[in-house]
C-alpha positions in Angstrom: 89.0 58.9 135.4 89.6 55.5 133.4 90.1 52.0 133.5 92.9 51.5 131.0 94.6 48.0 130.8 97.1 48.4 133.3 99.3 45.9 132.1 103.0 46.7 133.7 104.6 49.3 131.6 108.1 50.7 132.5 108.9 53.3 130.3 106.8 55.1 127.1 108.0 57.2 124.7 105.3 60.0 124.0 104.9 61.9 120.7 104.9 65.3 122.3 103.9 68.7 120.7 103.4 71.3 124.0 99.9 71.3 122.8 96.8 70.6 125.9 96.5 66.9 124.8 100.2 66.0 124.8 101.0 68.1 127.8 98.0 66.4 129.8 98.6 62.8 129.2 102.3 63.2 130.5 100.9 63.2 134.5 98.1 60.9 133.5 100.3 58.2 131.9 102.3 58.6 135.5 99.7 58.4 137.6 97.8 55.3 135.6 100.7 53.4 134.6 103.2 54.6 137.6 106.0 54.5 134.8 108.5 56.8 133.5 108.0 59.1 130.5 110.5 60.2 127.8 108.6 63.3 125.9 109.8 63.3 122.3 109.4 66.0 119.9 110.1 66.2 116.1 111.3 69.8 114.7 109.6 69.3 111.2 108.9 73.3 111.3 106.3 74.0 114.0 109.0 77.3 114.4 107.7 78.9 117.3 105.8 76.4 119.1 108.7 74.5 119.8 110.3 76.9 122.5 110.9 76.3 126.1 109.0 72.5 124.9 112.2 70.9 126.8 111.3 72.7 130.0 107.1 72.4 129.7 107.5 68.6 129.3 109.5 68.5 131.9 107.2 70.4 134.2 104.7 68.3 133.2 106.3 65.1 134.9 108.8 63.5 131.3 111.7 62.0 133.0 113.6 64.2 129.8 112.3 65.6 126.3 114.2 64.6 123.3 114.4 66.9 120.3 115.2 66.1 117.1 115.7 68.6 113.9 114.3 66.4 111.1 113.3 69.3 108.6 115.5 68.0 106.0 114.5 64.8 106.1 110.7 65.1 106.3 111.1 67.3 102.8 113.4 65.1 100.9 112.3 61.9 102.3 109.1 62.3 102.4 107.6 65.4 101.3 109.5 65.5 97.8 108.5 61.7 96.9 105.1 62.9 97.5 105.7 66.0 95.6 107.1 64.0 92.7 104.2 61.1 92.7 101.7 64.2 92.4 99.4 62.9 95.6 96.6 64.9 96.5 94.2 63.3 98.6 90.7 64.3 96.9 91.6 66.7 94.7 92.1 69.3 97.2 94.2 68.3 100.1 98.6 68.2 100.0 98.4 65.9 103.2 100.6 67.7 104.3 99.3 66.4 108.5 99.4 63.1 107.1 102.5 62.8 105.5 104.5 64.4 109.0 103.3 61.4 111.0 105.3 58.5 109.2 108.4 60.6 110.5 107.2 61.1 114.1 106.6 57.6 114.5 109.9 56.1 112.8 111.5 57.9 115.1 110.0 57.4 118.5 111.1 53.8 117.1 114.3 54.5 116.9 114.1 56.0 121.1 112.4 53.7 122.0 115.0 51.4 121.1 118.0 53.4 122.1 116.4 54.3 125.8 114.8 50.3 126.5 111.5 51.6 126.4 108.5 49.4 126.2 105.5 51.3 125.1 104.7 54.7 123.0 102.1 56.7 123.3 100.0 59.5 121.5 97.4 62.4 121.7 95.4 61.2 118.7 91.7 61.1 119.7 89.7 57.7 118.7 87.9 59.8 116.1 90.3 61.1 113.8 92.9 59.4 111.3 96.5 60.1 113.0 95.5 57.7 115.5 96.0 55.1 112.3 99.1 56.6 110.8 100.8 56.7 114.0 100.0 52.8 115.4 100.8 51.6 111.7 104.2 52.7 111.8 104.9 52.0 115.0 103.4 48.1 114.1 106.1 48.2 110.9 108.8 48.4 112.9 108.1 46.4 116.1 104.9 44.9 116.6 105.3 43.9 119.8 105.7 47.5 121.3 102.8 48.6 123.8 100.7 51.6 122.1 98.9 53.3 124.5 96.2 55.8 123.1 94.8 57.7 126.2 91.8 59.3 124.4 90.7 55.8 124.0 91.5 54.8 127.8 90.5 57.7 129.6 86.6 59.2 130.5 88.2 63.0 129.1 85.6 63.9 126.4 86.3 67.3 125.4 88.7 70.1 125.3 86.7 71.8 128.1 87.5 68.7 130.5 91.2 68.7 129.2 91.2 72.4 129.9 89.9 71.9 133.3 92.2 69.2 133.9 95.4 70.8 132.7 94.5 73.7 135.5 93.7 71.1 138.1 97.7 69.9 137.9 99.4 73.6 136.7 99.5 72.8 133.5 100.0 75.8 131.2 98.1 75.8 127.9 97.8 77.8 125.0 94.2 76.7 124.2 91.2 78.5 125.9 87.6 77.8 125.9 86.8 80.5 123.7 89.4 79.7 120.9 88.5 75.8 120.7 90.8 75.2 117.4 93.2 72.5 116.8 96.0 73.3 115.0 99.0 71.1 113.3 101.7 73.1 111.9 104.9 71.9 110.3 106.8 73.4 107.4 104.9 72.3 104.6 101.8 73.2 105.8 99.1 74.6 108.6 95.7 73.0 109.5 93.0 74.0 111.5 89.9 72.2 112.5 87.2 72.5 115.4 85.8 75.5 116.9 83.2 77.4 114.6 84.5 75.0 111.5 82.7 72.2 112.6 80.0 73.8 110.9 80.5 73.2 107.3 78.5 76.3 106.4 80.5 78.6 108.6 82.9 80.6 107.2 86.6 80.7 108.3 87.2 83.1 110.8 90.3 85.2 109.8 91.8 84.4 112.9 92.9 80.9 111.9 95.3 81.6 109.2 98.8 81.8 110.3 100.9 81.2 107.1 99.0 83.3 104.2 97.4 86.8 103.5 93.7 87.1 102.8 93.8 86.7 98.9 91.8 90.0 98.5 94.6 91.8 100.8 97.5 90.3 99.0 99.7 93.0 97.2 98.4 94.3 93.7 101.3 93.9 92.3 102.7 90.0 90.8 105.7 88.6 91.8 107.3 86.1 89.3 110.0 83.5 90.4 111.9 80.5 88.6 111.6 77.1 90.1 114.7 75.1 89.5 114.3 71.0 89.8 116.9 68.2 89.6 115.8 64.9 88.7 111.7 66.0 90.1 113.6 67.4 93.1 113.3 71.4 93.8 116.6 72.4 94.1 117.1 75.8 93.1 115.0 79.4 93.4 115.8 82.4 90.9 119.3 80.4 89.8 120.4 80.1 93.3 120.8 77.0 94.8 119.5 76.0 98.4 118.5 73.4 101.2 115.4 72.0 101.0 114.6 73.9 104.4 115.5 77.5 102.6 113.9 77.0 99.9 110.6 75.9 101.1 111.2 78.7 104.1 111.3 81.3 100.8 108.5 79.7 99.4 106.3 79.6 101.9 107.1 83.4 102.9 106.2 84.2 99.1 103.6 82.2 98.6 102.0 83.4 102.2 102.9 86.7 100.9 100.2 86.3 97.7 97.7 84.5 99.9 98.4 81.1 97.6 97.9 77.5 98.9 94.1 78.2 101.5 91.9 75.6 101.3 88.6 74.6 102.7 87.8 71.0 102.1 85.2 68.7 103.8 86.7 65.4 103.4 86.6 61.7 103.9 88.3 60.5 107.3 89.7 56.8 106.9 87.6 56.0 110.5 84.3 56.6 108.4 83.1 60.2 109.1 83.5 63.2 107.4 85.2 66.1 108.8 86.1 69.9 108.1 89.7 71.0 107.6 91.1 74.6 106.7 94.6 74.0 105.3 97.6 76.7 104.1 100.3 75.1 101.9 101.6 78.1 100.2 105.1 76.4 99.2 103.8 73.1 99.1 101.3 74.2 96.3 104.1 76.8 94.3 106.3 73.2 93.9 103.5 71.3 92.6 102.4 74.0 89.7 105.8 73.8 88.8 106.9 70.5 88.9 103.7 69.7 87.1 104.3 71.6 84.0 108.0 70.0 84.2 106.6 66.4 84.2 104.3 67.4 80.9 107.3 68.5 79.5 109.7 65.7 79.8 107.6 63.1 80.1 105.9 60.7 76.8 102.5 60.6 77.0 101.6 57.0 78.3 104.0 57.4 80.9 102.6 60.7 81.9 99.0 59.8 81.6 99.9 56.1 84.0 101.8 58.3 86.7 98.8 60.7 87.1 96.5 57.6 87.6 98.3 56.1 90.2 98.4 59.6 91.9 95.3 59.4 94.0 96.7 55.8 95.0 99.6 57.0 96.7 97.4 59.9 98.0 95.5 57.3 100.0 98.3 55.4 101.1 100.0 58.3 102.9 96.6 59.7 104.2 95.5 56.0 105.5 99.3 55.9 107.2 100.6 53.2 104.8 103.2 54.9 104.1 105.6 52.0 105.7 104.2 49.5 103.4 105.5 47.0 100.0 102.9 49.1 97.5 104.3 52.5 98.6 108.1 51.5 98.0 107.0 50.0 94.9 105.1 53.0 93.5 108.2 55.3 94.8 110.5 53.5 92.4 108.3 53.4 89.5 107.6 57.3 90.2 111.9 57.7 90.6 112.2 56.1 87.4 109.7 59.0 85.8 111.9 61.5 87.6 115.0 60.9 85.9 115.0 64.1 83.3 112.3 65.6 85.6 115.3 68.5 85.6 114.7 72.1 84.4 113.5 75.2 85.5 109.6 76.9 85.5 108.6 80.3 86.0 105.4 80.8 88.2 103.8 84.3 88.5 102.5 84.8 92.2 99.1 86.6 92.4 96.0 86.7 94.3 95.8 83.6 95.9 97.4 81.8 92.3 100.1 80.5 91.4 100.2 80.6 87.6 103.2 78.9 85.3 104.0 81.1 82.7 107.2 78.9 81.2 109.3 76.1 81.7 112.0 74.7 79.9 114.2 71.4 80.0 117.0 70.1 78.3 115.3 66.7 78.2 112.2 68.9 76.7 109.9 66.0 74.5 108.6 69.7 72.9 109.8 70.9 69.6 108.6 73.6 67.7 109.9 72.6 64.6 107.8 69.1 64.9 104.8 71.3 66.9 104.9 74.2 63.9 101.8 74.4 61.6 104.2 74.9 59.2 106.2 72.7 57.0 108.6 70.6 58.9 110.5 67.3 57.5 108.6 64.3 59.9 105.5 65.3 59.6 103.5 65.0 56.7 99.7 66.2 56.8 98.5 63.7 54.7 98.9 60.9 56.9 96.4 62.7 59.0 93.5 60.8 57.0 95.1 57.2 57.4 95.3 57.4 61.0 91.6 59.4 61.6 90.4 56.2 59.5 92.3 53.3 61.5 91.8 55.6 64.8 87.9 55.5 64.3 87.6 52.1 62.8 85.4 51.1 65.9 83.2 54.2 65.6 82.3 53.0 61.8 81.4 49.5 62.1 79.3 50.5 65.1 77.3 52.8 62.8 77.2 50.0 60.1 75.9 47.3 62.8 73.3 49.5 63.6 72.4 50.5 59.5 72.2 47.0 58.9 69.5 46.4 61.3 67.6 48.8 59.3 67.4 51.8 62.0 67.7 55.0 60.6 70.5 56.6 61.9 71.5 60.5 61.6 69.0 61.1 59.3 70.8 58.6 56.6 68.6 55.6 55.7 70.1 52.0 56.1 72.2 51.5 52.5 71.1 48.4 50.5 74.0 46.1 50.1 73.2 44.8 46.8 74.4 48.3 46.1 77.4 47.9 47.5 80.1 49.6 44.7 83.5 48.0 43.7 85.2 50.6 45.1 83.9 49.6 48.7 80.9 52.6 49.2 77.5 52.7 49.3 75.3 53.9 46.8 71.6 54.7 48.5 68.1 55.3 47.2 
């Protein structure tokens, strides 16, 4: 079944979901490496999936299965610096797989310190991107740790064979060979892939959608909530203050509720293929409408405009699993110094598959109506308009001189003679 190198490995720490891929390499990493296995699981919101996951592993051949509740810390560690650096990874995608596996990893760390362990190991296949995210973490802490990657090691080449084998040792599974979907689920978001998706013209079956309504069958009536933030934090929902866990639990009810955050995207994998991902983020994308219109609010323009161009930066980063990295801590405190009066409240009306901001308000609000009036107001004056449209389109008129002077015609005006030129600095023409 493989021929791995079978260097001498004592104990490995396995990032373990339940799923066929995880629950599978637990016997094979026995019988390959003859070593002991410590199953570890990271509660970042995969709610059901997680139950009796102490017993399976164990079932499965893990010496013990650690589980660790690290909701709270994957939002406001990790989640809400994203949030606040406004990362989307091509335009479409919250990341919200790529920004869980930073966590995972960091933590098997931390085991596989506390239990003398001398490898980890993972069910990312040699095709897709967590295989990255995961071994680059792992490499910032201690790069001398043994990674062991059995979908690289192993002659398993489809779920069909990992079904089969999972059978062959009593394995239970909740995958079958007629729902071929991989799924990733955490609380800030759901993805599916495989199955009838591979096929980019295919359309989603409704089957795969776990955390939102079908847009069309979403209620007919709005509902309309106010987003509180402190400091680009989301701290509060309708005036009442909560955990970043409740609130993003409300949110994600609501927002699933309205059938807000789907998205179909064929993207760019960092291994060099593209690939096909349905993802819900119903909260996830609520927060970012709203903390959005904050930012415009409170922030000056060159800051503003900076901030959003280093966005798709930081999007990379945490998709490519550089999250561990110099340029990612450096962009976090540029992006916590924008956040400072990143503090108010918006109010987003829920409809339809939308999420649509209808106010917000700040008490470090750069708006004023009094300066934004067209009305009279006392620092403004309208004649200063002309001075500035001159200086601001200086370059625009000795272009168009350059090329008059070459004798081209240009806008229907013919080149002026500058023996003609006038004392008071104009033209005269023919």
């Amino acid at each position: 079944m493989t021929t791995p190198n079978t260097r001498s490995v004592r104990t490995v720490v396995l990032a373990y979901s339940g799923g066929l891929d995880t629950s599978i390499i637990i016997p094979w990493l026995r019988e390959t490496y003859d070593c002991d296995v410590i199953a570890f699981a990271a509660n970042i919101g995969q709610g059901s999936e997680l139950d009796g996951l102490e017993a399976k592993a164990k079932k499965s051949g893990a010496s013990k299965c650690i589980v660790r509740d690290l909701r709270e810390e994957f939002l406001t560690d990790y989640c809400f610096p994203m949030l606040q650096a406004g990362a989307i990874y091509e335009e479409k995608y919250l990341l919200g797989t790529a920004i869980a596996r930073p966590i995972i990893a960091a933590h098997m760390m931390d085991i596989v310190e506390k239990e003398g362990a001398d490898a980890v190991a993972h069910g990312c296949t040699g095709k897709g991107n967590d295989q990255v995210r995961f071994e680059l973490t792992c490499k910032a802490f201690d790069p001398t740790v043994r990674i062991i990657a059995p979908w690289r090691e192993w002659t398993l080449r489809s779920r069909e064979e990992c079904l089969a084998y999972a059978e062959a040792k009593g394995i239970p599974v909740t995958s079958s060979r007629e729902k071929l979907y991989s799924h990733d689920r955490n609380i800030w978001h759901l993805s599916s892939e495989g199955g009838v998706l591979e096929d980019p013209w295919n359309t989603p079956p409704d089957e795969i959608y776990h955390m939102t309504t079908d847009p069309r069958q979403a209620p007919d009536t709005a509902a309309t909530i106010e987003l509180g933030f402190t400091s680009g934090a989301p701290t509060h929902l309708n005036g009442e203050a909560l955990t970043a866990v409740a609130l993003l639990e409300h949110l994600n009810q609501l927002g699933g509720r309205h059938g807000i955050g789907r998205v179909d995207i064929v993207e760019n994998r960092l291994v060099g293929m593209k690939s096909r991902g349905v993802y819900e983020t119903p909260g996830g994308t609520i927060l970012y409408e709203a903390h959005k219109t904050l930012e415009r609010l409170v922030l000056d323009a060159m800051t503003l405009h900076f901030k959003e161009s280093i966005a798709p930066r930081y999007a990379e980063l945490v998709y490519n699993g550089l999250w561990f990295t110099p340029l990612r801590e450096a962009l976090d405190a540029f992006v916590a110094e924008t956040q400072k009066n990143v503090t108010g409240t918006a109010r987003v009306r829920l409809y339809k598959g939308r999420a649509i901001v209808e106010g917000r308000k700040s008490p470090y609000s750069l708006y004023r109506e009094d300066f934004a009036t067209f009305g009279e107001d006392m620092v403004y004056n309208q004649k200063d308009a002309e001075g500035f449209i001159n200086l601001f389109g200086l370059p625009l008129k000795v272009r168009a001189l350059i090329e008059m002077e070459g004798g081209e015609r240009l806008q229907g005006y013919q080149a002026p003679k500058y023996s003609r030129l006038s004392k008071k600095g104009t033209f005269t023409r023919d």
